[in-house]
MARKOLLO-753965 format. One record per residue (C-alpha): x, y, z. Coordinates in pm, whole numbers, padded with zeros to 5 digits, always signed. Layout:
<recs>
XYZ ...
</recs>
This chain:
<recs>
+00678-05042+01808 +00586-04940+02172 +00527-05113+02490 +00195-04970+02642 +00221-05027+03059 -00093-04894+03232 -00102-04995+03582 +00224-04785+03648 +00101-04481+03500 -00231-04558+03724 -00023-04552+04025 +00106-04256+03961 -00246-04051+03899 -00338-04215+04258 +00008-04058+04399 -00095-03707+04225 -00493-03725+04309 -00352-03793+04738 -00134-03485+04719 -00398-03273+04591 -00662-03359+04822 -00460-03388+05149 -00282-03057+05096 -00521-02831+05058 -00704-03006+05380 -00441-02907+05585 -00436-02549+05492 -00070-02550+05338 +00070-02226+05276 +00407-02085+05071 +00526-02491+05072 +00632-02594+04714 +00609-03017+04623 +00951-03235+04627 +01019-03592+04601 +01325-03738+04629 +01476-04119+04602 +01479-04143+04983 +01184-04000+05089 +01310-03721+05316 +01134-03410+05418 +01259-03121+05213 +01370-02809+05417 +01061-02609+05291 +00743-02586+05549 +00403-02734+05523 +00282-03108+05521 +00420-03459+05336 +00251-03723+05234 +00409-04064+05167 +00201-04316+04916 +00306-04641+04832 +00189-04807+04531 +00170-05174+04602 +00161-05457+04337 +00009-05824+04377 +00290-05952+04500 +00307-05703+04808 +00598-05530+04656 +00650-05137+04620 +00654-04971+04288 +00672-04625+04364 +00728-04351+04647 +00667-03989+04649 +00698-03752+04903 +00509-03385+04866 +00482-03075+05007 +00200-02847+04818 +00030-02503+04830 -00234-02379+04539 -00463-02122+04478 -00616-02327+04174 -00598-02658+03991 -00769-02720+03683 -00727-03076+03506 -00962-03086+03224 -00963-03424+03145 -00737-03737+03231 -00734-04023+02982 -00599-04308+03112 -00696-04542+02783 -00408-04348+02612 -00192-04226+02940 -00212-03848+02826 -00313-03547+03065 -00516-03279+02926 -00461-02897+02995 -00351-02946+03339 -00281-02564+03495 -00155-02549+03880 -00162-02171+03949 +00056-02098+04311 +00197-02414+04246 +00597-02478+04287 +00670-02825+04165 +01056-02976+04113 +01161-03131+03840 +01212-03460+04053 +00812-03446+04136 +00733-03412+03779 +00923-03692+03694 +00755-03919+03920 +00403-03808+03857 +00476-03763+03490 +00762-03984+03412 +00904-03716+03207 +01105-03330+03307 +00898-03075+03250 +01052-02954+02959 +00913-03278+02779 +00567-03205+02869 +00266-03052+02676 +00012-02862+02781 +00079-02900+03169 +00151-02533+03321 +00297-02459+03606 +00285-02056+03771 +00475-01975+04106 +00331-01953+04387 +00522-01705+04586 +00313-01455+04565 -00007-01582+04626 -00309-01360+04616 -00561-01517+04876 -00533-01409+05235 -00658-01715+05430 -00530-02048+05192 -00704-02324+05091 -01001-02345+05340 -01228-02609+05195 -01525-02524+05428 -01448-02818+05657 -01385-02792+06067 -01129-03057+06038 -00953-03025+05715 -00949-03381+05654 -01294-03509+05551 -01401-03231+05312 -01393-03501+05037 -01224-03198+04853 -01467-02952+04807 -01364-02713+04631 -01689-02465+04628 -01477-02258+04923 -01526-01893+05027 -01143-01827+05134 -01106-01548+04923 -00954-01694+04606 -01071-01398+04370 -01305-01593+04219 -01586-01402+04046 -01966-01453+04037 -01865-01593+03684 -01659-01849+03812 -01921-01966+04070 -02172-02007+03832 -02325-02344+03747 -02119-02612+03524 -02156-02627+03141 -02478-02836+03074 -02406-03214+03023 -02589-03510+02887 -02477-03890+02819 -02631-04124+02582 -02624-04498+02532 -02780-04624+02192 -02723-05008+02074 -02752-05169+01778 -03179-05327+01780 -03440-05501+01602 -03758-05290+01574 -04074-05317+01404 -03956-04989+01236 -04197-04787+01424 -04030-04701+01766 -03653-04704+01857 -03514-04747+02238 -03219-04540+02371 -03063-04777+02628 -02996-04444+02881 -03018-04114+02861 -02862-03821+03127 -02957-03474+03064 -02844-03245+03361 -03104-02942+03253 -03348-03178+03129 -03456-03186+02737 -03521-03430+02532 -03339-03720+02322 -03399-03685+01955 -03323-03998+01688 -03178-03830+01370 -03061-04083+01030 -02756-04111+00836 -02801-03803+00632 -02698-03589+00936 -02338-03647+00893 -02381-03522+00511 -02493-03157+00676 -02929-03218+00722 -02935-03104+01023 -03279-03041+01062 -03397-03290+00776 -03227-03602+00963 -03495-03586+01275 -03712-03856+01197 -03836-03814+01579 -03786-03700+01926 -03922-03826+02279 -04121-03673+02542 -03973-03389+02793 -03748-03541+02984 -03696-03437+03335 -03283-03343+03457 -03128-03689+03569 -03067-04006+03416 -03352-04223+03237 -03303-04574+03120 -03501-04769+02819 -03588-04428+02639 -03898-04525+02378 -03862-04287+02098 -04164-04287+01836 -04043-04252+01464 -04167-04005+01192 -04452-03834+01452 -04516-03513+01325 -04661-03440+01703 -04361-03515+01912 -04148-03369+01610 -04318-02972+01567 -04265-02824+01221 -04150-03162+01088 -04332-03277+00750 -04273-03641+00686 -04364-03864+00389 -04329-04197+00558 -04456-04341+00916 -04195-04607+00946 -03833-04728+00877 -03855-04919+00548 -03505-05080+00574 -03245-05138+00756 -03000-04824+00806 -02764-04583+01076 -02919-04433+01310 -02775-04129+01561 -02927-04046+01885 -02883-03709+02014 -02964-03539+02367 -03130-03226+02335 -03184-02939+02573 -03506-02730+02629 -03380-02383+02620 -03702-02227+02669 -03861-02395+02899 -04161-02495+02773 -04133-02899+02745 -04200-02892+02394 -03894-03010+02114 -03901-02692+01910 -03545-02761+01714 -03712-02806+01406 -03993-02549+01433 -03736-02255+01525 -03480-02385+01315 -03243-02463+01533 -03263-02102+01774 -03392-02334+02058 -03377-02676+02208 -03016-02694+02071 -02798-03043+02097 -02599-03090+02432 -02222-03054+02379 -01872-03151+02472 -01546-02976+02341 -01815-02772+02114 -01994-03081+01972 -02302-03240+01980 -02299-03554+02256 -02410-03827+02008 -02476-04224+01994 -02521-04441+01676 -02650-04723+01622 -02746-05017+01346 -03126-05023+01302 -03258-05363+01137 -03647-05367+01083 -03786-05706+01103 -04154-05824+01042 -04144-06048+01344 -04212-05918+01689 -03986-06136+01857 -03643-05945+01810 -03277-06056+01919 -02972-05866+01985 -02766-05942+01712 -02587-05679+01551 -02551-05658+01169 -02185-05789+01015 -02087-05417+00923 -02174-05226+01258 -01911-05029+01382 -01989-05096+01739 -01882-05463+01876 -01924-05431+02197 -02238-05528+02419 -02336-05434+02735 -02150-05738+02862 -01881-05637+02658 -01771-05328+02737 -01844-04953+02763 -02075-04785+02546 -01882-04646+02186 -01894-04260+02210 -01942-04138+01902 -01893-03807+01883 -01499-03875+01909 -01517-04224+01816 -01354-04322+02152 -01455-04628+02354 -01462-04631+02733 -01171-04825+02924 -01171-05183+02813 -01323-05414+03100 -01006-05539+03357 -00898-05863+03193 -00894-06177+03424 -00499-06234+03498 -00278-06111+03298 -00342-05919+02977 -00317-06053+02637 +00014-05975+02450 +00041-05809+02083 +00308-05896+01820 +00349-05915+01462 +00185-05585+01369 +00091-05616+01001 -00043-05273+00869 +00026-05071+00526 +00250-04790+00562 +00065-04581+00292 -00304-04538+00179 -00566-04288+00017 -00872-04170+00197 -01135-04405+00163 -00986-04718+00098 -01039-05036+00323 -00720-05089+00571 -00664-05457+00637 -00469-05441+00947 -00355-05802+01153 -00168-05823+01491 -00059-06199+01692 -00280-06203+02020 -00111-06439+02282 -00274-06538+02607 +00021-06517+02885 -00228-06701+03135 -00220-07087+03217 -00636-07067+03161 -00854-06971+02935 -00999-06611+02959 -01201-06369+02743 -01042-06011+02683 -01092-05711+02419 -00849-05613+02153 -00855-05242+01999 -00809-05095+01702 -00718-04738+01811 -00649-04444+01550 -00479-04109+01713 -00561-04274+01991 -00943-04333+01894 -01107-04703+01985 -01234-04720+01585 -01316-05080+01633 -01332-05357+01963 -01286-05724+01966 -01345-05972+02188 -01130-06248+02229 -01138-06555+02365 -00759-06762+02420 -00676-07107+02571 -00367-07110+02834 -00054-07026+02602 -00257-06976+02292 -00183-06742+02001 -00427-06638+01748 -00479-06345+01480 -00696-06077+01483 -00805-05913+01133 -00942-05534+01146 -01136-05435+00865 -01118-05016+00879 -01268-04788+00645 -01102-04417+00584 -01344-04292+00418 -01429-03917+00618 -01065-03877+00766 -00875-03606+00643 -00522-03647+00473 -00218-03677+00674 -00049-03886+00874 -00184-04085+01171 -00046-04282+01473 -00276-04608+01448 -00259-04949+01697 -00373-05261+01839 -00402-05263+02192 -00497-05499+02466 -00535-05405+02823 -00228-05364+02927 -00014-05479+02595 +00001-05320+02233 +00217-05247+01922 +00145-04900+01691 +00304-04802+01397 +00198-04457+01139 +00030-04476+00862 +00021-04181+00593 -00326-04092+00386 -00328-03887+00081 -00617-03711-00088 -00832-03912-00296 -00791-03809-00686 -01064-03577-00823 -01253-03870-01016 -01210-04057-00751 -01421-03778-00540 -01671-03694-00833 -01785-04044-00797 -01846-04053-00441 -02182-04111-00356 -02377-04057-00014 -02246-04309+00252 -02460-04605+00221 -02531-04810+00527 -02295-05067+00590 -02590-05270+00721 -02808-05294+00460 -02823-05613+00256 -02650-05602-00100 -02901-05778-00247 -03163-05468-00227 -02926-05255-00427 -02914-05469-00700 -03272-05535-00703 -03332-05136-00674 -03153-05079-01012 -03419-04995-01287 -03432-05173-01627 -03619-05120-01981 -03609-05230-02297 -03748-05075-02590 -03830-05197-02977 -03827-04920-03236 -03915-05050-03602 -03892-04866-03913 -04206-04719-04048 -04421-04512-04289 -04618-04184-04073 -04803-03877-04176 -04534-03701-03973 -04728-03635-03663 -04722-03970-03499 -04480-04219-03449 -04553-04591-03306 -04307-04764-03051 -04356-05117-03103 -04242-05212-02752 -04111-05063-02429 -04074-05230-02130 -03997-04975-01807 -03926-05185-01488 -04027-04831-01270 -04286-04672-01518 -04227-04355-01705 -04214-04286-02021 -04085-04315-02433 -03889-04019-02554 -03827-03984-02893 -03472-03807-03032 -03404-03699-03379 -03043-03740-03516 -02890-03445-03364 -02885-03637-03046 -02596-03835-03231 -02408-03468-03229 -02429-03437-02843 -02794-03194-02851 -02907-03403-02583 -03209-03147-02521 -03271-02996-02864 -03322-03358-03001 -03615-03486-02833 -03915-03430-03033 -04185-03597-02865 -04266-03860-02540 -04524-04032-02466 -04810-04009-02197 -04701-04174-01836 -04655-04532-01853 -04688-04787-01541 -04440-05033-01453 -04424-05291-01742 -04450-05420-02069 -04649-05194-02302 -04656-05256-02684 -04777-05038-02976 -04717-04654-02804 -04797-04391-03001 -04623-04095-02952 -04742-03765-03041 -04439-03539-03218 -04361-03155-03146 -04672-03147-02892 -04468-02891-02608 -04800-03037-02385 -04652-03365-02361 -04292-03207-02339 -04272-02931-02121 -03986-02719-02193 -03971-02744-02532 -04049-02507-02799 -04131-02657-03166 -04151-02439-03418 -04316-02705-03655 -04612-02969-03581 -04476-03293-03775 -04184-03468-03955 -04119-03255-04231 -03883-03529-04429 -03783-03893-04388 -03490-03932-04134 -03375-04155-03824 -03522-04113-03503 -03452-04272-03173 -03683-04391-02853 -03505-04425-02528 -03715-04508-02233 -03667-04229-01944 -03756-04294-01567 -04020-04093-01367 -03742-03957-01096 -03994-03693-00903 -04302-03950-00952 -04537-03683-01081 -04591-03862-01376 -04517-03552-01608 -04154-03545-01820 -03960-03313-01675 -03639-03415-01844 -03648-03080-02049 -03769-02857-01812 -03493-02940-01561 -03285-02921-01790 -03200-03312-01699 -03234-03297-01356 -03553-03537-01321 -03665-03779-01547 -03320-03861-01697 -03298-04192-01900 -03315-04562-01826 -02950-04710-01830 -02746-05039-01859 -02391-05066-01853 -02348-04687-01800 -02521-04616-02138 -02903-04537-02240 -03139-04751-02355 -03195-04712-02706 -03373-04814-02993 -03346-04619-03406 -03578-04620-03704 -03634-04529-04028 -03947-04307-04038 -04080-04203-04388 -04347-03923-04426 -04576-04002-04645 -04905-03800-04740 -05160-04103-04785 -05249-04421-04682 -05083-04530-04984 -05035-04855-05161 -04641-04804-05175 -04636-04565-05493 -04408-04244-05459 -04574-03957-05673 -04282-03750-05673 -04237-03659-06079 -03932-03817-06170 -03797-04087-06362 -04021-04367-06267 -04004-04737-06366 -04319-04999-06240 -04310-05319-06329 -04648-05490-06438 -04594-05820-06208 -04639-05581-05959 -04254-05604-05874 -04084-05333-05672 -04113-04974-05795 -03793-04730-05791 -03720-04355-05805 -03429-04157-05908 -03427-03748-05981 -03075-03627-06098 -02975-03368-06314 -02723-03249-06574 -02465-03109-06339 -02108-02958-06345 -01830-03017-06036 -01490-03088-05996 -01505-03458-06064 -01516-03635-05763 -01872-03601-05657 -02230-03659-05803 -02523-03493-05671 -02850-03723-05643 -03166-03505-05554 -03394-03832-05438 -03305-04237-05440 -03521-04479-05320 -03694-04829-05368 -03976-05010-05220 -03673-05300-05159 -03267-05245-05009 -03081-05116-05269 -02785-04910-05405 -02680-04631-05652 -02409-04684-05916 -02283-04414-06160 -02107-04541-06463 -01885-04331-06691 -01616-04313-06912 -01560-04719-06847 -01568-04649-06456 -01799-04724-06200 -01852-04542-05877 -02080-04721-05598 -02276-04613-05283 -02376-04836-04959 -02654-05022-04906 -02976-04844-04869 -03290-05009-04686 -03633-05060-04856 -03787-04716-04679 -03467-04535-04645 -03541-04241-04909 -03223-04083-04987 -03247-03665-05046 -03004-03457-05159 -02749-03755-05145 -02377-03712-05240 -02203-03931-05410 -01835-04002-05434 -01657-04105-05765 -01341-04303-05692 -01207-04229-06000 -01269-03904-06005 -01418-03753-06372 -01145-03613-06517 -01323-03410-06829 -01701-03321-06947 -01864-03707-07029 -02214-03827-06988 -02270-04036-06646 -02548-04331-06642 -02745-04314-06287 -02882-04609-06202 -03088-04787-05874 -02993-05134-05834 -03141-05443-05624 -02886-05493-05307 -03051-05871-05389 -02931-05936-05708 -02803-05664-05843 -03114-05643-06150 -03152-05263-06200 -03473-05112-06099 -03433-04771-06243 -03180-04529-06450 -03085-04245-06572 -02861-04028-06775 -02733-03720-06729 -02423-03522-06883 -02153-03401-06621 -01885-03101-06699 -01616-03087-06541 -01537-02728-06400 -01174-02567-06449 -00983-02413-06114 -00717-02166-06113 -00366-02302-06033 -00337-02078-05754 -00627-02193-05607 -00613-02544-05625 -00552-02738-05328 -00171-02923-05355 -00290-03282-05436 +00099-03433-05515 +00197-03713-05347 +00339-03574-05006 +00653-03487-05114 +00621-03115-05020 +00367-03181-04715 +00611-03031-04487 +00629-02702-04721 +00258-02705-04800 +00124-02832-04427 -00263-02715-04378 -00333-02458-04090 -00652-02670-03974 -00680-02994-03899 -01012-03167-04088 -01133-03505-04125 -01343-03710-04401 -01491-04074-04263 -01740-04172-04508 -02009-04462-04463 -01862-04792-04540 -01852-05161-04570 -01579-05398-04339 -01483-05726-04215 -01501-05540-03853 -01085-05527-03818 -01032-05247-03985 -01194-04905-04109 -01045-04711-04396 -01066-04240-04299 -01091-04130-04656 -00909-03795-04563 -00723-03673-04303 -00530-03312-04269 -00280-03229-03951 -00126-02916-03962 +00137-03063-03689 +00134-03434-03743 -00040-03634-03529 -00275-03959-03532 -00627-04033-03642 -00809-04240-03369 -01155-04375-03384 -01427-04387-03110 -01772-04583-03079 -02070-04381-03031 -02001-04395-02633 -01865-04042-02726 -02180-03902-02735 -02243-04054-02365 -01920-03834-02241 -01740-04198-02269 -01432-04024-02375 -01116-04198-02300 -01301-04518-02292 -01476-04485-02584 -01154-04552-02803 -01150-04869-03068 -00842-04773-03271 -00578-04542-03344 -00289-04461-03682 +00043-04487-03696 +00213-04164-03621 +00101-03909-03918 +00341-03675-04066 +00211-03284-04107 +00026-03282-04392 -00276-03394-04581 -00329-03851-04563 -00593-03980-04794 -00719-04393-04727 -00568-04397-04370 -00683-04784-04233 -00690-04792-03914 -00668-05111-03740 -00966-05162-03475 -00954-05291-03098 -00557-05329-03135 -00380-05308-02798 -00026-05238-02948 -00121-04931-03146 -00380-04845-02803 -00132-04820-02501 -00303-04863-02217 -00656-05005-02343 -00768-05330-02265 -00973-05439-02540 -01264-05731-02496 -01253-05827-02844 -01087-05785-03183 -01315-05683-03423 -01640-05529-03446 -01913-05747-03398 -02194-05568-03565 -02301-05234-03763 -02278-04933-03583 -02187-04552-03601 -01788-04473-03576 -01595-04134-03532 -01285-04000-03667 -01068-03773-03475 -00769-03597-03565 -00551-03618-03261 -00202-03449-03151 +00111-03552-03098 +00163-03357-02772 +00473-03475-02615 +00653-03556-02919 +00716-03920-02926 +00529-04038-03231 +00349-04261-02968 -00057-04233-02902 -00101-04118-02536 -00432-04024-02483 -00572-04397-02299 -00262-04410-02151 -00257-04096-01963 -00585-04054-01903 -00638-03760-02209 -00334-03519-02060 -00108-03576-02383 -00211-03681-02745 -00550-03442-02704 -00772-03381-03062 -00733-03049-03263 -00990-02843-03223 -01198-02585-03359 -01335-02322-03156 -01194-02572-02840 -01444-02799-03014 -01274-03170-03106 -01296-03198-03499 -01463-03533-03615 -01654-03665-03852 -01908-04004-03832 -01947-04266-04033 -02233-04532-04042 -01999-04865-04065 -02147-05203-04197 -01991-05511-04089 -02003-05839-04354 -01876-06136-04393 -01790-06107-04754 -01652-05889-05007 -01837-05609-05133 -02082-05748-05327 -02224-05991-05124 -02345-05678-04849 -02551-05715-04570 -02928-05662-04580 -02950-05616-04241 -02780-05277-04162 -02781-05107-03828 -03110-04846-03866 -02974-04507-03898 -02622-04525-03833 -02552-04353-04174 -02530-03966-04156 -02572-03869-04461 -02961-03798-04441 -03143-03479-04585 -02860-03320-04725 -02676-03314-04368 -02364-03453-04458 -02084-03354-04224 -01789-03455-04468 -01674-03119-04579 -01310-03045-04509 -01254-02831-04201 -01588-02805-04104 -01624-03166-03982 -01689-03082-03628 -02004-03347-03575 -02157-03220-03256 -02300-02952-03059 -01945-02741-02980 -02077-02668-02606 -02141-03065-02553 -01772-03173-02722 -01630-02917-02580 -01736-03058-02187 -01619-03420-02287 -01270-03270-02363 -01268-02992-02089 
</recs>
């Protein structure tokens, strides 16, 4: 920590400033400058001057004695908030070290950016004449004609300046004032918003006063969103509509004609004045307000603390306040400098100092928060006699670059620094980084800007062309989109089927919603008119982003019109939908096997055929039942069961597993029983051969004890639909050519949820082939690094299996923990293998199963089973492959 003195480097800038501007009045040639401890004249010719730097109490502080000649001095800028000297050069200057000490306190080895060329051999003829008879009042004018080579260059007119004062204001959200203005050529002052400093240059002008004439104007009124005073401008709003940042910026009028022409030339004229190559600029926190009378309050979150009153205006384009205001006595002392020593770019730094008031009275002074010298932030403080209090600065990083930075708190004449070192934000971190909002605007108009819906999606009977959404609820209008299945498999495009006409904001019940009609979906290509078969759909309500009222979802390729959302996931809603070809009265007239009962009980249909196979499966062509139901095979004294099928779920092509297996030719009874109370509605018989394999090309099926010998060269999965108490879920199969795990995920998956999206994981699983692998669910132990909010599933939904690796070895599963860089799934074409199952969730054992299953969850439908061994993949290879990548 450093002690920061500024009225002796002040005295020593008035020392330097004297010897400047008496030598040269006095026409000093071939002298060089000298001080020493004495004050004696140095043996060298020419003129001394003596300053004395007094304090209050009428004692001296400092002495030098100098002896000068120059053809040149250039100081570009002197900063006396943060005691530094700016690219001083003194050509035909010969300073000593001991006059470089005193001016500078330092030798001139320790100095940067200060040159100094000898002046022996001077090329001007006549000196320094400064155009005055008597050498002494010329008030340093240094416009001279003594013959200094100066070219027609060098005597041309300064750079173009401009200054510009804009404080935080209440407006109606019309107009905006600019406090002052100075524009040495004249121009214009232009009021751009927040978006500039995301790179809109031209589309951040939201408006621009009148020609200004050169000079300084005072209580600038700038009208907002005027496409006259802003030429080539198109706005879509007359007003401010909330309170936000806004940046005014002095503009020149390079061509003369009085007319702002930035926008309409974009950008060859009218340009922004600069300094140091950028734009002079001015912020300030705009709040609209309904009331006319307005006060001067600034919103909580401004950058800018001080007021007129206060102190200097906050120039923005370095961040850099003017001097504080001279403090009344003595200045306020800093201690205890609390600050971290490490951070990443954009995090909040807390920073605290101990502000004591030296003085026996009370008095009000500032206290800075400086960065690389930078005023980032300004308090004002007011201290009893003696008293001590702690200042808190709030200071965002987000926009610096990484690196380290010398950072502060200062008072006027007192202060205590320290470094501070900021790294790059991670990746994520970045990809989630939205535009900076304004730090003024209220919180609570976020939250109320966040859209909601709701949708109800019932199952249903349809001729195939229509479908009916009972109820959809869209807080910003839009519309009802309507998936098939696949959209469970990642096609997030190729699944929508259909979507409704516009809807308003609001509640809207019975929607029908026209099916492969490419006029209501533009984009999309059907290449059939209606539901061929029965299968699951799903209706997800989708926002209107561009307002045109048309769904553009496909045709941007999901860009505009993307879904409505809660927790990070769409809104969704499935159903059953069965085709049917009449207004019927619930009969099927497929010819099959049909059994109707003359009470007028439930009817029931069942179509399967002699068959041969290898045993473990049974092929039904159609199931269904006008009530829930199952399908049960009996043979040989075994029985072999299927889930729970709802009244209108028709099942096609349906596979069913026998657990045991047939193990020679036998005749199978096929039967459709109530899920109620188990009273068969329907059967069958049919007889079932078993088929022979070759030895050599049967699969090994022992017991594991040659898995290492036999290991599979492709990892596959089997998760079949299934019933469970919710802790556990049983992977009927499970092949890892290199060992590995099987882990579960929810259907979050499918919403590129991929890390998070994990429920449950195996023990470590040797090479080889695993049959009946449980897996226990939401279990932190076998999950390192998930935090689970429950312990079971809580109802019926679609799970995944996964085969994943053992990357690093340790028989541990990695993937939460580090974030998906070890433990990763095998793959197939770099596309994760998986496989789905619909999973019920009861309270009881099997035979008591739930009527109420989750809609479409199962995805076995219309002969689309994915449970084939290595083929398993599940979804769309380009989606997987991104949620992996």
């Amino acid at each position: 920590m450093r002690q920061l003195d500024r009225q002796t480097i002040s005295a020593l800038f008035v020392a330097l400033a004297l010897v400047l501007a008496i030598g040269p009045a006095m026409g000093l040639a071939g002298a060089s400058v000298q001080a020493n401890d004495d004050g004696a004249e140095t043996a060298d010719g020419g003129a001394q001057t003596a300053i004395e730097n007094h304090t209050t109490d009428g004692t001296t502080n400092h002495t030098v004695e100098t002896r000068l000649t120059a053809d040149r001095i250039t100081i570009d800028r002197i900063s006396t908030d943060y005691l530094t000297i700016e690219n001083l050069t003194i050509e035909g200057l010969n300073v000593t070290s001991t006059a470089v000490g005193a001016m500078f306190g330092a030798s001139p080895g320790d100095m940067e950016g200060v040159t100094v060329e000898d002046g022996m051999d001077n090329e001007t003829e006549n000196g320094l004449d400064n155009e005055t008879d008597d050498g002494v009042e010329d008030d340093l004018d240094n416009e001279s004609d003594d013959g200094l080579n100066e070219t027609d260059d060098e005597e041309e007119d300064a750079q173009p300046e401009a200054s510009v004062t804009f404080e935080d204001q209440e407006t109606d959200g019309s107009t905006v004032t600019v406090d002052s203005v100075n524009v040495s050529e004249g121009g214009f002052v232009t009021i751009h918003d927040s978006s500039l400093l995301e790179g809109a240059t031209f589309d951040s002008v939201v408006g621009s006063s009148e020609y200004l004439e050169p000079g300084e104007h005072e209580d600038v009124e700038v009208q907002l969103y005027d496409e006259e005073t802003v030429p080539g401008a198109e706005f879509d709003q007359d007003a401010l509509e909330d309170n936000q940042t806004l940046i005014a910026m002095p503009h020149l009028d390079t061509n003369g004609n009085e007319s702002y022409d930035f926008l309409e030339t974009d950008g060859e004229e009218d340009g922004p004045y600069t300094e140091d190559g950028e734009a002079v600029v001015d912020d300030a926190e705009i709040t609209v307000v309904d009331d006319e009378e307005m006060d001067n309050e600034t919103d909580d979150g401004a950058m800018d603390n001080a007021t007129d009153d206060d102190a200097e205006e906050m120039d923005n384009e370095t961040g850099m306040a003017g001097d504080a205001p001279v403090p009344e006595g003595d200045s306020y002392e800093v201690s205890t400098l609390e600050a971290p020593e490490n951070a990443t770019v954009g995090d909040q730094l807390t920073v605290t100092a101990e502000i004591s008031n030296p003085n026996d009275f009370e008095t009000n002074q500032s206290v800075e928060f400086r960065l690389d010298g930078d005023v980032v932030e300004r308090q004002f403080l007011v201290l009893d006699g003696g008293e001590n209090e702690t200042v808190t600065f709030e200071i965002d990083t987000e926009g610096l670059e990484a690196g380290d930075y010398n950072h502060g708190v200062l008072t006027y004449d007192c202060g205590e620094v320290a470094d501070i070192s900021l790294e790059e934000a991670d990746e994520e971190e970045d990809d989630e980084e939205e535009a900076p909002a304004d730090d003024g605007e209220d919180e609570e108009d976020e939250e109320d800007a966040e859209p909601n819906a709701t949708v109800t999606f019932e199952d249903q009977e349809t001729d195939g062309s229509t479908v009916t959404v009972q109820n959809v609820n869209v807080s910003e209008g839009g519309f009802v989109t309507i998936h098939d299945s696949s959209l469970l498999e990642g096609a997030t495009f190729d699944s929508v089927v259909g979507s409704s006409e516009y809807l308003e904001p609001g509640e809207h019940e019975d929607v029908e919603v026209q099916l492969y009609d490419e006029e209501t979906v533009p984009g999309a290509e059907f290449d059939q008119d209606a539901l061929e078969d029965n299968q699951t759909l799903i209706a997800m309500p989708h926002l209107d982003t561009n307002d045109n009222e048309s769904y553009d979802f496909l045709e941007t390729d999901g860009e505009e019109d993307g879904p409505y959302t809660e927790d990070g996931e769409a809104v969704v809603d499935d159903a059953e939908i069965t085709v049917v070809d009449e207004e019927a009265d619930g009969e099927d007239d497929a010819p099959v096997d049909e059994e109707e009962e003359d009470d007028g009980e439930t009817n029931a249909t069942l179509d399967v055929e002699d068959q041969s196979g290898d045993g473990t499966t049974l092929e039904i062509g159609q199931a269904t039942a006008g009530e829930d139901f199952y399908v049960v095979a009996n043979y040989d004294g075994e029985t072999s069961e299927s889930p729970t099928f709802n009244a209108v779920e028709e099942r096609l092509d349906y596979t069913l597993t026998l657990d045991p297996a047939i193990e020679s030719d036998t005749t199978v009874e096929v039967a459709i029983l109530s899920a109620e109370d188990d009273e068969e509605l329907t059967s069958q018989e049919i007889e079932y051969d078993v088929e022979e394999e070759d030895d050599e090309a049967e699969a090994p099926t022992d017991d594991g004890e040659d898995d290492e010998e036999e290991a599979p060269t492709e990892a596959a999965v089997t998760f079949e639909d299934q019933e469970t108490d919710g802790s556990t879920v049983t992977v009927d199969s499970v092949s890892l050519p290199d060992g590995g795990f099987v882990t579960i995920h929810d259907s979050s998956l499918f919403d590129e949820v991929v890390v998070d999206s994990v429920v449950g994981t195996s023990e470590y699983l040797e090479p080889g082939e695993h049959e009946d692998v449980e897996v226990q669910l939401y279990d932190e132990e076998m999950v390192p690094g998930a935090e689970f909010d429950q312990d079971a599933l809580e109802e019926d939904q679609t799970l995944i299996a996964m085969p994943h690796q053992d990357t690093n070895d340790n028989e541990t599963y990695d993937f939460v923990e580090t974030d998906g860089e070890e433990d990763g799934p095998y793959t197939e074409d770099d596309v994760p293998i998986i496989d789905d199952a619909g999973v019920t969730v009861t309270d009881g054992d099997a035979d008591a199963m739930d009527d109420d299953e989750t809609d479409g969850e199962t995805n076995e439908t219309d002969g689309t089973t994915n449970e084939t061994d290595g083929d398993a993949t599940g979804v769309d290879g380009n989606e997987t492959a991104a949620l992996f990548a």
